[in-house]
Every structure is written in structure tokens, then in C-alpha cells.
N, C-alpha and C positions, 0 to 999 in steps of 0.2 A: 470461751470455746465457740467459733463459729459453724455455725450448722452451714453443710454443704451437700444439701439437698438434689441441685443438677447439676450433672455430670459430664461434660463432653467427653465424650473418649477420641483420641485422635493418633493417628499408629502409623508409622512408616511404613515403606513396600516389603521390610522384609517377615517371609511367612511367618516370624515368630509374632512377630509385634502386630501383624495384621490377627493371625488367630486368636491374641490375649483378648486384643481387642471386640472382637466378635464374640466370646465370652463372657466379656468385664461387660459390655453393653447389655447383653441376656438376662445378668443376675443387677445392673443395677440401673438402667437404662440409659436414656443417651438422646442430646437436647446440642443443639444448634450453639458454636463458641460463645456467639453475642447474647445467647440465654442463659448459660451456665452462672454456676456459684463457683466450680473451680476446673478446670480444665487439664486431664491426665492426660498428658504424650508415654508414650508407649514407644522404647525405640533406642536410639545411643546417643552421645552426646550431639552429633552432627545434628539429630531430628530435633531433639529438643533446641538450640540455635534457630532452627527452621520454624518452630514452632513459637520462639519468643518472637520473630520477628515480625511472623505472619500474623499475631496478636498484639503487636505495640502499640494500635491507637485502642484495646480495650484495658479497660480495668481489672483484670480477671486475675487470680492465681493460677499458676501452674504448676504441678506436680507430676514429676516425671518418675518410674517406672523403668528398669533397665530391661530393655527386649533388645541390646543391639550387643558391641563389643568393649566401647568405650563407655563407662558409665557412671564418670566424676560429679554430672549434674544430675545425677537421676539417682532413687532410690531403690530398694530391695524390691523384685518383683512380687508378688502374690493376689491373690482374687478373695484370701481369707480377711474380713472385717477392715473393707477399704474405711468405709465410713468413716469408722473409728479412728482409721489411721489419718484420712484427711483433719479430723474434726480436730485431732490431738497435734498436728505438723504447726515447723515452727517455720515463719517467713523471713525470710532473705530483700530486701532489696537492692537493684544494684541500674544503674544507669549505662547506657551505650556510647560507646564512640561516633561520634560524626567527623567524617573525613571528605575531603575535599578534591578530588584532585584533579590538575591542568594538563590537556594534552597537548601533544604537538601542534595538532589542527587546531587550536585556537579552542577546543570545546572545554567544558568543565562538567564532571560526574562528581555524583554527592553517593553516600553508600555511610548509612549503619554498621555499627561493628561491636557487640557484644564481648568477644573474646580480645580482640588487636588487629592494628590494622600494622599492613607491614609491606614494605617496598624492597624486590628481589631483581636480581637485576635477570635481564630477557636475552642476553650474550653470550658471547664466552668469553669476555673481558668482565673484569669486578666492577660492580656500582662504583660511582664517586659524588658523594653528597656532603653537602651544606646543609648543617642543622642549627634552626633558630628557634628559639622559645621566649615567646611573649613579643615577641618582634625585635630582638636583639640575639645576634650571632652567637651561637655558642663553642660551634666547631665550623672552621673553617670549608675543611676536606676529612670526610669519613668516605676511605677507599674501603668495600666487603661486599659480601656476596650480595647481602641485604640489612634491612634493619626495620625494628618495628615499633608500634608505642601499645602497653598491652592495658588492659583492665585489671583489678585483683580478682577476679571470677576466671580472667583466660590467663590469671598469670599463670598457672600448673600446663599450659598448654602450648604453645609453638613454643613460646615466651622459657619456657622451663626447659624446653630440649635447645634451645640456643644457650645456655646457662644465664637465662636473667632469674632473678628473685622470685621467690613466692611471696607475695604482697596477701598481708590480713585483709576481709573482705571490708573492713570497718576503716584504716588505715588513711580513705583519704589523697591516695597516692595512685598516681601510673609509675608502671617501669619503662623506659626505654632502652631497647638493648640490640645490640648488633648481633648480623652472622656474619662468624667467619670475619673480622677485621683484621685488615693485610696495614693498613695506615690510619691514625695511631694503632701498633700491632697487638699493644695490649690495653687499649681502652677497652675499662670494662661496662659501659654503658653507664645509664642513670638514673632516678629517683627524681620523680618530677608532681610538683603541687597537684593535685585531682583535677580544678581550673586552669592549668599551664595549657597554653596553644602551643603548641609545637607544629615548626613548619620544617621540610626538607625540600629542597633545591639540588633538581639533578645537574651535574657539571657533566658537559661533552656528552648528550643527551644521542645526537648522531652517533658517537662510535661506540656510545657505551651503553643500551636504550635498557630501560625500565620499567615493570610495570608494576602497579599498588593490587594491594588484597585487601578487602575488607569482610572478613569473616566468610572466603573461600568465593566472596564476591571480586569479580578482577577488573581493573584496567587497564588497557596497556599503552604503552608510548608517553608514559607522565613525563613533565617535566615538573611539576613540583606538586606536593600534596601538603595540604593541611588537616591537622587531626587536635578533634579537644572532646572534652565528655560533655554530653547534652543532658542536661537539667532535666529538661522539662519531657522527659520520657524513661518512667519509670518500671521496670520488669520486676514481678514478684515471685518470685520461687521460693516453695516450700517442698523440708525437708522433713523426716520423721524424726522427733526428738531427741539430741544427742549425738544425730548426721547431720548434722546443719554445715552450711559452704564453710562458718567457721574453723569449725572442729577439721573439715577435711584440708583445708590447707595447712594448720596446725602439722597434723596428722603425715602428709606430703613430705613433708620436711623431714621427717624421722623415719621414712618406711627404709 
């Protein structure tokens, strides 16, 4: 059981998650990210995202606290016997997406993506993409609105209302899944190794333009992006015994 002595408190703009937070600081104080033993976001699932990202090069836990609307990555809120509940949470680890993508002007953006990164087309004509994985062609022409490659932490999340899978957090696996595919009309996307590179190549980039998301991070005018899961950056999130990411994707599936 690890003793979790400093505390950051860190809270989104909205008044709920700011007031717990000036609270939660009162009764148990409150020390700078890169001092803490584990780090409470205060907020919805958007903030905590915001909050892994802004802590990716520490080593710290986090534990999240629902003060917002969405609140898949965070637990039950309360100020009764934090202590106990950090000292007793169980740890989650899970790695980020790194995506890649080329724009018309010649330039290249790189962008982090916890949940999925996902490429929607910026017209009113449907996307038309070329997707390769591992550097061999797997689909020719994918005509749709868009398409994405998710983590198992975001699979409950864009990934889940385009109907792709709920992936275990343990599994080892991305999904990649289409919106809305008009050609193949009913491919239903795919299952791909946790190490697969997957690349997309926009076709008729001119009439048909593009842009990538990387965890609500945007580019626009891609002509091709690359996406693979990055190793060597690890996010710890901890859950209250028995809510662990496990149990809720589980759980997801049968609500």
C-alpha cells in the first residue's frame, strides 16, 4: 500500500470542480505537480485527458474525481477519507497514441492522443482514403465521413458511438473503425496488433480536404497521417478498488 502523502489538487474552470478543489486543498493541502506522490484532477473526462497530457513527461499517478458530466476516467466524488481511498486505488497503465500527420504545405505535425486519433473529412463531399498497416496496403479506397485508430482506454469513446469494439484494457490491441462508410458500404473496420503503424493517405485531397484529430487536438489539410502507440510514455491512472478501467469496459458492454 503506497503512502500518498502530497497531494496536488488540479480542477477545471468549471465552479463545481474549482470549489471541490479549494476544499479538497483546505482539509489536505496542496504541493506543486512535479512534488506530489499523486496528483487528483477534479473535472470530466475532457480534463482529466488535459491533465494526462500536461503530466506526460512526470512519473506521477493520477486520480481522477468526477466534478464534470462525463466521467468514464474518473471516480466517485467525495472529501470523506481521500487518503485512504488513494492509499487503497488500484493502477491502471496505459500508453498514448503518436500520430503524425502531412499537410498540403509541405509541413508535418506530431500530436499525442490518449483516446484516438481520427481523420473526418472538412467538406461536404465524403473522405476517400488509402489505409496501410505496417507499410503494406490494406484497403485500397475507404470512401466515409471519416475514420480513426482508438486505444482500449478511448475505445468506450468516439470509437464506441461510431460502433467499433470495446477493447479490454489489457488486450494488446487498437481498433480501427470507420464513420459512416459509403465504400466498402459495409466494412466493418478492424483489430489491429498494439505495435501495428497504420498509415492513411488521403486520395483527391483538393476536392475532398481533410483534417486529423488527435485527442480534440486538430490539423487541417492532411494529406496523409501516421498513427502507432508510443512505448516509451507511460500514463498511470488509478481507480478505487473494484472501478478499475478493467471492470468498466467489462461493465460498458452489458449496460
Amino acid at each position: 500500500m503506497a503512502k500518498m502523502n502530497k497531494i496536488a489538487f488540479l480542477a477545471s474552470d468549471a465552479p463545481a470542480a474549482q470549489s471541490a478543489r479549494k476544499e479538497l486543498s483546505s482539509i489536505y493541502g496542496n504541493v506543486a505537480p512535479d512534488k506530489a506522490d499523486v496528483i487528483v484532477a477534479l473535472g470530466g473526462d475532457g480534463f482529466m485527458l488535459q491533465t494526462l497530457h500536461a503530466t506526460e513527461d512526470m512519473s506521477v499517478p493520477v486520480y481522477g474525481m468526477n466534478r464534470g458530466t462525463v466521467g468514464f476516467l474518473m471516480n466517485e466524488y467525495s472529501i470523506v477519507g481521500l487518503m485512504k481511498r488513494l492509499e487503497a486505488a488500484e493502477e491502471t497503465c496505459i500508453n498514448p497514441l503518436t500520430m503524425r500527420a502531412g499537410r498540403r504545405d509541405g509541413s508535418v505535425q506530431s500530436a499525442l492522443a490518449i483516446n484516438e486519433v481520427s481523420l473526418l473529412r472538412a467538406g461536404p463531399q465524403a473522405a476517400r482514403l488509402r489505409i496501410s498497416v505496417d507499410g503494406r496496403v490494406r484497403l485500397d479506397e475507404l470512401v466515409c465521413d471519416g475514420a480513426l485508430v482508438c486505444t482500449p482506454a478511448g475505445s468506450t469513446a468516439y470509437n464506441y458511438s461510431a460502433h467499433g469494439p470495446v477493447l479490454p484494457i489489457g488486450a494488446h490491441v487498437l481498433a480501427l473503425t470507420a464513420m459512416a462508410a459509403f465504400r466498402p458500404r459495409r466494412w466493418r473496420g478492424a483489430l489491429l496488433p498494439k505495435m501495428a503503424k497504420v498509415r492513411f493517405d488521403v486520395l483527391d485531397p483538393d476536392k475532398r480536404p481533410v483534417m486529423a484529430d488527435a485527442d480534440s487536438r486538430s490539423v487541417t489539410n492532411v494529406v496523409w497521417v501516421e498513427i502507432e502507440s508510443n512505448p516509451d510514455i507511460t500514463h498511470r491512472l488509478m481507480f478505487d478498488p473494484g472501478h478499475g478501467l478493467e471492470e468498466r469496459l467489462i461493465r460498458e458492454q452489458f449496460a
